[in-house]
HTML snippet that shows the backbone in 3Dmol.js (N, CA, C, O; Angstrom):
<script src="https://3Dmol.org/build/3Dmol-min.js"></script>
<div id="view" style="width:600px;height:400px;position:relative"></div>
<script>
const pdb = `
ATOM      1  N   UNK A   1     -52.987  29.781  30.055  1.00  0.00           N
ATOM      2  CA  UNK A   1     -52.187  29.336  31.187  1.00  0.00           C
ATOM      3  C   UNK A   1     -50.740  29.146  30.748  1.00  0.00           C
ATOM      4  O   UNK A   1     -50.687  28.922  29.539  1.00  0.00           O
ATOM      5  N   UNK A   2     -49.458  29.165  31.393  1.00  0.00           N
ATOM      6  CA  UNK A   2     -48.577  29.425  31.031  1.00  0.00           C
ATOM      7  C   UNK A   2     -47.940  28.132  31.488  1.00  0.00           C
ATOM      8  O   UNK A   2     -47.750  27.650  32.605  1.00  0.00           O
ATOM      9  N   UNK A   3     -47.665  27.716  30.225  1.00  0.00           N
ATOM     10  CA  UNK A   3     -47.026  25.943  30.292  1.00  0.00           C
ATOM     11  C   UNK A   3     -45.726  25.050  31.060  1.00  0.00           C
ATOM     12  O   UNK A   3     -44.685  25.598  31.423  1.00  0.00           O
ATOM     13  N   UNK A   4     -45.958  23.846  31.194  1.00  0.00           N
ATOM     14  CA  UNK A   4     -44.738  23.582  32.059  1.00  0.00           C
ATOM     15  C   UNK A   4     -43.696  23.485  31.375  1.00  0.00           C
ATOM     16  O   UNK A   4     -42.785  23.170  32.140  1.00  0.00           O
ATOM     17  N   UNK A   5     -43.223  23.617  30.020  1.00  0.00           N
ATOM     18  CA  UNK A   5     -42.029  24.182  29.624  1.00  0.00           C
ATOM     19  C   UNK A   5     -41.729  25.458  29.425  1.00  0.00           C
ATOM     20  O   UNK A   5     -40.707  25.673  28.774  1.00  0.00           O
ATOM     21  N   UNK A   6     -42.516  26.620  29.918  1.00  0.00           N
ATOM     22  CA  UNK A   6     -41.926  27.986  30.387  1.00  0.00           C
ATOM     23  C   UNK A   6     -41.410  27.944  31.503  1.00  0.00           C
ATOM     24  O   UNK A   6     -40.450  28.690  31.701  1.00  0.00           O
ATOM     25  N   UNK A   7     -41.867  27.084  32.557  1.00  0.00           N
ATOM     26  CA  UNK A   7     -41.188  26.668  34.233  1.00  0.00           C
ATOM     27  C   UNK A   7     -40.193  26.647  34.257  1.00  0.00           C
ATOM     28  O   UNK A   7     -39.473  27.594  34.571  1.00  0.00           O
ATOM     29  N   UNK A   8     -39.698  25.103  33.797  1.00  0.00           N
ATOM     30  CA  UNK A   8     -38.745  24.303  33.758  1.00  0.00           C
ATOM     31  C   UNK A   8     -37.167  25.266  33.333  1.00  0.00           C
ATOM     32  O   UNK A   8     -36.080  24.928  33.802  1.00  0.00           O
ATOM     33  N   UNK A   9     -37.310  26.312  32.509  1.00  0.00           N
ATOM     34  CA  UNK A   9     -36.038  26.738  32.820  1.00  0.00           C
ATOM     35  C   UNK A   9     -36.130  27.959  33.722  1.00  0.00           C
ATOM     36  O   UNK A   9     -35.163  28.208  34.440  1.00  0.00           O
ATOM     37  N   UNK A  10     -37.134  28.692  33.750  1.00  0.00           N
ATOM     38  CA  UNK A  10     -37.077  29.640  34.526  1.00  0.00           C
ATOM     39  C   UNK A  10     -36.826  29.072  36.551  1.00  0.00           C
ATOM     40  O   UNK A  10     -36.635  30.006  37.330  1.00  0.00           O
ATOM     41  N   UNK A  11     -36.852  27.920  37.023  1.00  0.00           N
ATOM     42  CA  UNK A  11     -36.645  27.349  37.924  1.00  0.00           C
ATOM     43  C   UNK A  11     -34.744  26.518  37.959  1.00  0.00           C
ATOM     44  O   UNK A  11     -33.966  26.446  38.910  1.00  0.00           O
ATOM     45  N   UNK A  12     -34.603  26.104  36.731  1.00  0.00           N
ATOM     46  CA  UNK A  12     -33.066  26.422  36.733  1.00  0.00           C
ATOM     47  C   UNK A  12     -32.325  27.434  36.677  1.00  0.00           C
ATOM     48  O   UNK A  12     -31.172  27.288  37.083  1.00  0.00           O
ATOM     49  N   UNK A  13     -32.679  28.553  36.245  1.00  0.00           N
ATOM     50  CA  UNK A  13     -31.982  29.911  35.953  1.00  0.00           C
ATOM     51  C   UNK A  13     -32.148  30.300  37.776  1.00  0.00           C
ATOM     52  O   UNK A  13     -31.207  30.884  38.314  1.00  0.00           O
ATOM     53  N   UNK A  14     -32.895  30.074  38.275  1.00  0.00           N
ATOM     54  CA  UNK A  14     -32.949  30.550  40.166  1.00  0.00           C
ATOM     55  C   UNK A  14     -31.754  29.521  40.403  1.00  0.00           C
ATOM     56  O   UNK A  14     -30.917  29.956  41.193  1.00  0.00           O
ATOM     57  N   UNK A  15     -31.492  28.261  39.896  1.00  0.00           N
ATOM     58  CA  UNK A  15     -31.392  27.057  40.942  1.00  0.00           C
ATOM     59  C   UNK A  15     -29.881  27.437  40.487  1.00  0.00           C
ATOM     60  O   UNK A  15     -29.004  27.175  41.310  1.00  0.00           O
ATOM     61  N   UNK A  16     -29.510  27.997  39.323  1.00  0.00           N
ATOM     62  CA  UNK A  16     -28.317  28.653  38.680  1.00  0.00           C
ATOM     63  C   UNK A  16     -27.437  29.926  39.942  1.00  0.00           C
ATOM     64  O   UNK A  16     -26.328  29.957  40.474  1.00  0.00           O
ATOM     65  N   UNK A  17     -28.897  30.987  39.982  1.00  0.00           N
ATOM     66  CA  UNK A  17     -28.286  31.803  40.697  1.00  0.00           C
ATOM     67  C   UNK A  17     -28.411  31.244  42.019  1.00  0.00           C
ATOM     68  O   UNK A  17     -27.726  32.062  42.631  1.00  0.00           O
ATOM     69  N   UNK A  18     -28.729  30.583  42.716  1.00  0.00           N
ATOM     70  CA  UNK A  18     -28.537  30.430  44.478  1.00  0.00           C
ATOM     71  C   UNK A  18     -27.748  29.438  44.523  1.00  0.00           C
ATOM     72  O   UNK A  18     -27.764  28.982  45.666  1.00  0.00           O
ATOM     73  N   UNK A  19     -26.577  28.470  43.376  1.00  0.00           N
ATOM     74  CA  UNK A  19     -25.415  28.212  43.267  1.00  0.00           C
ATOM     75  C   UNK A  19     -24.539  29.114  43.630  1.00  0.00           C
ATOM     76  O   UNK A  19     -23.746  28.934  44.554  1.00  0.00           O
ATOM     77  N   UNK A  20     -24.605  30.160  42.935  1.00  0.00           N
ATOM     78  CA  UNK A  20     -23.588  31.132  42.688  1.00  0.00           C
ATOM     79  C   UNK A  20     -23.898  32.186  43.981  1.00  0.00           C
ATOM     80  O   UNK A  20     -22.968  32.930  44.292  1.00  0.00           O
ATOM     81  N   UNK A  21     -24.948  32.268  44.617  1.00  0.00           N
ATOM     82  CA  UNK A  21     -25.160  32.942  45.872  1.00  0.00           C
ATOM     83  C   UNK A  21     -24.114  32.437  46.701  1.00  0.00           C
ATOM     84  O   UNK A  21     -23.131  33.069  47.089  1.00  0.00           O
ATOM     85  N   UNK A  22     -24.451  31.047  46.983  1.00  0.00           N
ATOM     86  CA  UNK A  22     -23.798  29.959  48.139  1.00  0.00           C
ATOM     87  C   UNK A  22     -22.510  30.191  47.761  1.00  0.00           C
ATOM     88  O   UNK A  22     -21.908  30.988  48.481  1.00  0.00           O
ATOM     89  N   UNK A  23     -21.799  29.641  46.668  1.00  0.00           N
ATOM     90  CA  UNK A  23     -20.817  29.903  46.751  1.00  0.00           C
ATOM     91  C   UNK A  23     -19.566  31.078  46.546  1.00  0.00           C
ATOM     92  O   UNK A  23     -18.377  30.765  46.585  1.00  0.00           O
ATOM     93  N   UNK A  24     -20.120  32.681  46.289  1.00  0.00           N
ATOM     94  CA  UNK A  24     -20.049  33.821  47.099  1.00  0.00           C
ATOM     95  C   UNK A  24     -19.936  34.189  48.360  1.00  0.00           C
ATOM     96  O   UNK A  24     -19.211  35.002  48.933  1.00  0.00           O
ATOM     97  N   UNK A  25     -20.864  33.381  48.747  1.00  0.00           N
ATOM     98  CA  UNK A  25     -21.443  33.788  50.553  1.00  0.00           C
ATOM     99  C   UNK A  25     -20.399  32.824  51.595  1.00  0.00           C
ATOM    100  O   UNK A  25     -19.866  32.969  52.695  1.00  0.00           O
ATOM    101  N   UNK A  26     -20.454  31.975  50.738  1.00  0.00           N
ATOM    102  CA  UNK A  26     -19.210  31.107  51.462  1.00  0.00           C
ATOM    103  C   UNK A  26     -17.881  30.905  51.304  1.00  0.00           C
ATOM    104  O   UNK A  26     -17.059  30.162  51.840  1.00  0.00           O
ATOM    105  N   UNK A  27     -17.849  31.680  50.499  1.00  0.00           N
ATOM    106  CA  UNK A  27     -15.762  31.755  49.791  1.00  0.00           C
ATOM    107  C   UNK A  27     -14.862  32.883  51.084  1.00  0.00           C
ATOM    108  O   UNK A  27     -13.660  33.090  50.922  1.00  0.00           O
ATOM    109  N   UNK A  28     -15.407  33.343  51.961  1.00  0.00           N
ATOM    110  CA  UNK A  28     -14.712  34.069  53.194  1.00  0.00           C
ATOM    111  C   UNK A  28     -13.166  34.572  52.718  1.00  0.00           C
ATOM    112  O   UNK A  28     -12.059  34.292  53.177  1.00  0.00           O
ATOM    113  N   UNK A  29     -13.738  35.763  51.173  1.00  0.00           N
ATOM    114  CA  UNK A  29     -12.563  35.998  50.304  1.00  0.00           C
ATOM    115  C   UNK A  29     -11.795  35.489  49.296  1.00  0.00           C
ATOM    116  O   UNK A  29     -11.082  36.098  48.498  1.00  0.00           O
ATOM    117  N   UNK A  30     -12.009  34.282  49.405  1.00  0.00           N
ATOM    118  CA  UNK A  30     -11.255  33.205  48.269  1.00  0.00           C
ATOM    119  C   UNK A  30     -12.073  33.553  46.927  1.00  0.00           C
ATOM    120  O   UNK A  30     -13.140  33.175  46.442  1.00  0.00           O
ATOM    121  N   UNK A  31     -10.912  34.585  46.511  1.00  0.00           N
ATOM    122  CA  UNK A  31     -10.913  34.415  44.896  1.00  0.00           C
ATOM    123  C   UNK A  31     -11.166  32.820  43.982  1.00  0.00           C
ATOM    124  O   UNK A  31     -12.088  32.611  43.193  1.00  0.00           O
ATOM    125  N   UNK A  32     -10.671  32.378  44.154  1.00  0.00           N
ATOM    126  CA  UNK A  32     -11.098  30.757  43.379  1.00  0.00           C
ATOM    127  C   UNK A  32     -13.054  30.744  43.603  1.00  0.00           C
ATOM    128  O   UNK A  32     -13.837  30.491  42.687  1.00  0.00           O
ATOM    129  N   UNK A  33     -13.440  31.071  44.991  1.00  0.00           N
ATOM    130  CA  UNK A  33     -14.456  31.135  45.038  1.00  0.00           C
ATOM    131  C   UNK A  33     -15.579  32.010  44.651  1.00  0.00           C
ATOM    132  O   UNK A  33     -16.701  31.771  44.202  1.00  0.00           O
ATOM    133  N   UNK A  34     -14.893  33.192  44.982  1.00  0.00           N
ATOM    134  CA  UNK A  34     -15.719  34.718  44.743  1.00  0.00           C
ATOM    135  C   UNK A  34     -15.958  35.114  43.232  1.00  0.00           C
ATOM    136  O   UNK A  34     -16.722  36.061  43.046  1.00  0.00           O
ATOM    137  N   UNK A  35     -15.301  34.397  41.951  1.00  0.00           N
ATOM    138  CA  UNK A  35     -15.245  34.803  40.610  1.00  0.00           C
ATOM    139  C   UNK A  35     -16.557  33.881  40.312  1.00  0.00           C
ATOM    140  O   UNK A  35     -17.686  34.325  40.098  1.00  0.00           O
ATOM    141  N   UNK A  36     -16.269  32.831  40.333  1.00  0.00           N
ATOM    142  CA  UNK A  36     -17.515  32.159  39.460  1.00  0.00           C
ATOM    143  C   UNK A  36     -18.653  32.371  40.477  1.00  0.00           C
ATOM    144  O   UNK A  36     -19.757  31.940  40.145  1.00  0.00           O
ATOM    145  N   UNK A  37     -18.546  32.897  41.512  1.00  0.00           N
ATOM    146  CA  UNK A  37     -19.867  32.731  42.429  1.00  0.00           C
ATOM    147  C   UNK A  37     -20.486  33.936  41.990  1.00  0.00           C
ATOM    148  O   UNK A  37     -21.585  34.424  42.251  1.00  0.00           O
ATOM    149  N   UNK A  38     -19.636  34.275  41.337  1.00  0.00           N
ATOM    150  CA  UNK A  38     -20.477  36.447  41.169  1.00  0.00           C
ATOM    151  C   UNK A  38     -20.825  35.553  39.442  1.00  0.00           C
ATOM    152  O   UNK A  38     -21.917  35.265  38.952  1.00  0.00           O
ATOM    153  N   UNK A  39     -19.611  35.350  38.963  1.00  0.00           N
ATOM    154  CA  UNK A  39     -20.469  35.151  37.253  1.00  0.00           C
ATOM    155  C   UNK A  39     -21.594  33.617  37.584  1.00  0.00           C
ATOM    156  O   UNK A  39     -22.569  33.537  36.838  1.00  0.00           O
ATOM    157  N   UNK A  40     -21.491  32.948  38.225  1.00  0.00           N
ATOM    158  CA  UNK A  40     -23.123  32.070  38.288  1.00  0.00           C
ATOM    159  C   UNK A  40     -23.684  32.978  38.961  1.00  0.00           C
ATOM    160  O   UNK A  40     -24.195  32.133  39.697  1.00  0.00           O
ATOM    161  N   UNK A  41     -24.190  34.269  39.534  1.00  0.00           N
ATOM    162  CA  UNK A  41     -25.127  34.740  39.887  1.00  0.00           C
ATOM    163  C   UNK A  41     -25.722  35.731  38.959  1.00  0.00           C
ATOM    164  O   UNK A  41     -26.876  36.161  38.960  1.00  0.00           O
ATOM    165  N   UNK A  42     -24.528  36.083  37.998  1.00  0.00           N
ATOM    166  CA  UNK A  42     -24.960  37.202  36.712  1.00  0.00           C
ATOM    167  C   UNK A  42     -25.968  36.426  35.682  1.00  0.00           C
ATOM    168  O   UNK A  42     -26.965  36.894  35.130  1.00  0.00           O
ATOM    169  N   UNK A  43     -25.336  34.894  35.565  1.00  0.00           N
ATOM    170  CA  UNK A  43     -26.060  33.922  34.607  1.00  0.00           C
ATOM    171  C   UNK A  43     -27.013  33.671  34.916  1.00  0.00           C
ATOM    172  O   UNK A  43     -27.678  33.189  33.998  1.00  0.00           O
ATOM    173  N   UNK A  44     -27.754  33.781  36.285  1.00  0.00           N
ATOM    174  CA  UNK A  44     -29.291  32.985  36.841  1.00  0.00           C
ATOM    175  C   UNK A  44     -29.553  34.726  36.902  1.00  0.00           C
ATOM    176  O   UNK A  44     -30.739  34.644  37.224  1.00  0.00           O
ATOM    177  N   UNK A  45     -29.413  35.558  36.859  1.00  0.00           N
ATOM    178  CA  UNK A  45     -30.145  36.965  36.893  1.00  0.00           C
ATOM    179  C   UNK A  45     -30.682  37.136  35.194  1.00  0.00           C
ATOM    180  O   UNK A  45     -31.806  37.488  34.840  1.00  0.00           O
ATOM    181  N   UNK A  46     -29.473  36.758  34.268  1.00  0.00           N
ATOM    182  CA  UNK A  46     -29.913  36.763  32.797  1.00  0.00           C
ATOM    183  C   UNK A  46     -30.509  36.043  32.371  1.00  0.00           C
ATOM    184  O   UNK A  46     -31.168  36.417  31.401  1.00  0.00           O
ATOM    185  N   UNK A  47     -30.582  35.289  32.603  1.00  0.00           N
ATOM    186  CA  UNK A  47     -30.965  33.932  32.452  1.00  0.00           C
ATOM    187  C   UNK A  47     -32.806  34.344  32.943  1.00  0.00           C
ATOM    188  O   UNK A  47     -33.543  34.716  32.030  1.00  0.00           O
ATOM    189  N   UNK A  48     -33.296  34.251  34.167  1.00  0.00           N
ATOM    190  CA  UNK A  48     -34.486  34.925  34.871  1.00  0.00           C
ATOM    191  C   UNK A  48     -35.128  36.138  33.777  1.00  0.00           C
ATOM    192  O   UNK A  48     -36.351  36.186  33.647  1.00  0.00           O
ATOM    193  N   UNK A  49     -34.426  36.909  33.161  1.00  0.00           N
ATOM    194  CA  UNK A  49     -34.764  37.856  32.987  1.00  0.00           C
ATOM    195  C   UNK A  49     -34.803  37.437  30.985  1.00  0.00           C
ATOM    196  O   UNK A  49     -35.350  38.448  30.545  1.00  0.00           O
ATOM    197  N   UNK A  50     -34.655  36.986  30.386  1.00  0.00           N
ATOM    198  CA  UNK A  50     -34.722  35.954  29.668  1.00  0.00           C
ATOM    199  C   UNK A  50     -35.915  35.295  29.181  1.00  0.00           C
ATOM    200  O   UNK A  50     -36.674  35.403  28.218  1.00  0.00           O
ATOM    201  N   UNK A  51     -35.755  34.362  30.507  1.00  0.00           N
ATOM    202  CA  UNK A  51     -37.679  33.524  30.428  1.00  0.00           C
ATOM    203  C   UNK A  51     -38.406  34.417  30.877  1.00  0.00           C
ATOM    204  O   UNK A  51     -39.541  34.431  30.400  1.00  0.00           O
ATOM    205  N   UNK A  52     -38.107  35.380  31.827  1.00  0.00           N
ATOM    206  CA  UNK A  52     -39.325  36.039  32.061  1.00  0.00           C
ATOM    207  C   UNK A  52     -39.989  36.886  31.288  1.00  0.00           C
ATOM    208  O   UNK A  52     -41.089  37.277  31.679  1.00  0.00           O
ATOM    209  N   UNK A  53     -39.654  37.175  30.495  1.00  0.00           N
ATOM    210  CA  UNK A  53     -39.837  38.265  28.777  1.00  0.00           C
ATOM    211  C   UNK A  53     -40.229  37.087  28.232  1.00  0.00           C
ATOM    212  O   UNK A  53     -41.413  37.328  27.997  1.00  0.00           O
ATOM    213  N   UNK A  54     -40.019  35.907  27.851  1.00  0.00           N
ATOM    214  CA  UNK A  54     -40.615  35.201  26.934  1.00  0.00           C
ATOM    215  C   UNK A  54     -42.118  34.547  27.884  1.00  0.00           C
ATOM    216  O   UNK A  54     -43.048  34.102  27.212  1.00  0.00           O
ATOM    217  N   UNK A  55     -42.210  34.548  29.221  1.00  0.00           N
ATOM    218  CA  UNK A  55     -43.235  33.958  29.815  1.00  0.00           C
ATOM    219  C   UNK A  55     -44.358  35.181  29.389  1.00  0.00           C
ATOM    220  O   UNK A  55     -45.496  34.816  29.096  1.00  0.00           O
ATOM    221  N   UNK A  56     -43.968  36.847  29.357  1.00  0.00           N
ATOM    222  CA  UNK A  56     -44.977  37.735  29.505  1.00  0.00           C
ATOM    223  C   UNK A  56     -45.216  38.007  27.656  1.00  0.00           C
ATOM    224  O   UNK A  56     -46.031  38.742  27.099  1.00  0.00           O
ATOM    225  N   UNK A  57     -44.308  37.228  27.139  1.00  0.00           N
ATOM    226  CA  UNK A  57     -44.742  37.672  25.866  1.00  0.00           C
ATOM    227  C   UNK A  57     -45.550  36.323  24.923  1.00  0.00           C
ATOM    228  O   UNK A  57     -45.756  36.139  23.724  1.00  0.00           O
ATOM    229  N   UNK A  58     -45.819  35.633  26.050  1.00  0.00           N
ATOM    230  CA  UNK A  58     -46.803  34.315  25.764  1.00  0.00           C
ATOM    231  C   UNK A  58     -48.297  35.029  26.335  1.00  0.00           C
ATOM    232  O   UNK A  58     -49.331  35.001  25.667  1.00  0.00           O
ATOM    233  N   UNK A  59     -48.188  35.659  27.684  1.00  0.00           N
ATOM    234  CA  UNK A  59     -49.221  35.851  28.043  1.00  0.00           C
ATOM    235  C   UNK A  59     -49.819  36.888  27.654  1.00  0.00           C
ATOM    236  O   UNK A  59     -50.994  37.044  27.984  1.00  0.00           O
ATOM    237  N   UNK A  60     -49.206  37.774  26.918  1.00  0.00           N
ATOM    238  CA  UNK A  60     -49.620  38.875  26.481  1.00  0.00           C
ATOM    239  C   UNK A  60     -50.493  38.641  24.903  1.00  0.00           C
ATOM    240  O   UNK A  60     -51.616  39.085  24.668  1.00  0.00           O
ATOM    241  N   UNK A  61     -49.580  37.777  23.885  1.00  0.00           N
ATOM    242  CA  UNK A  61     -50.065  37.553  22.828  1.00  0.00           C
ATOM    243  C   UNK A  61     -50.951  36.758  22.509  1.00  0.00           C
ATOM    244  O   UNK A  61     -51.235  36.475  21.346  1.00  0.00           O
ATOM    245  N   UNK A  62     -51.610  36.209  23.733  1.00  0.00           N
ATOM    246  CA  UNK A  62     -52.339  35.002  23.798  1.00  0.00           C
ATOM    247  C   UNK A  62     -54.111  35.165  23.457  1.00  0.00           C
ATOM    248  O   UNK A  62     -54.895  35.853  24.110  1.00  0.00           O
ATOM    249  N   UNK A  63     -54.432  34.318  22.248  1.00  0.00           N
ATOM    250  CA  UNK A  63     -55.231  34.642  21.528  1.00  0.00           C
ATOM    251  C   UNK A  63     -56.648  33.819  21.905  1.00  0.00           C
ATOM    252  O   UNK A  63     -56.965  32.871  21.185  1.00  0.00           O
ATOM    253  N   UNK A  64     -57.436  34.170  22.965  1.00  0.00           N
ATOM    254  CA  UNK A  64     -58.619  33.290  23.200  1.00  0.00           C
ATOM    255  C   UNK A  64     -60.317  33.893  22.535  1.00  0.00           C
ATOM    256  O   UNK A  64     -61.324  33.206  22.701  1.00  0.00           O
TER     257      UNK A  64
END
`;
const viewer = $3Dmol.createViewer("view");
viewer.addModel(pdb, "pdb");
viewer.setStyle({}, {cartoon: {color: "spectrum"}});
viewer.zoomTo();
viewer.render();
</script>
């Protein structure tokens, strides 16, 4: 079973990118807004993609 500290960041790395969604989606052009809203959405995509390689390489190597 795949433990609650594989969760715990893979649920910040989302909570990372739908920061950076919102504040994209809501900058109506504003550069001040539109830069970090695109790089917090690159960081919760890497970030996701990250734990999720380490979640499948728990479940894969897993020795019962």
């Amino acid at each position: 079973m795949i433990h609650n500290k594989r969760l715990k960041p893979l649920v910040a790395a989302i909570i990372v990118y739908f920061i950076g969604f919102f504040l994209y989606k809501g900058s109506n052009g504003n550069l001040a807004l539109v830069i970090p809203g695109a790089l917090f959405m690159l960081a919760g995509v890497v970030l996701n993609v990250i734990f999720m390689i380490r979640i499948f390489k728990d479940v894969f190597n897993k020795k019962d």
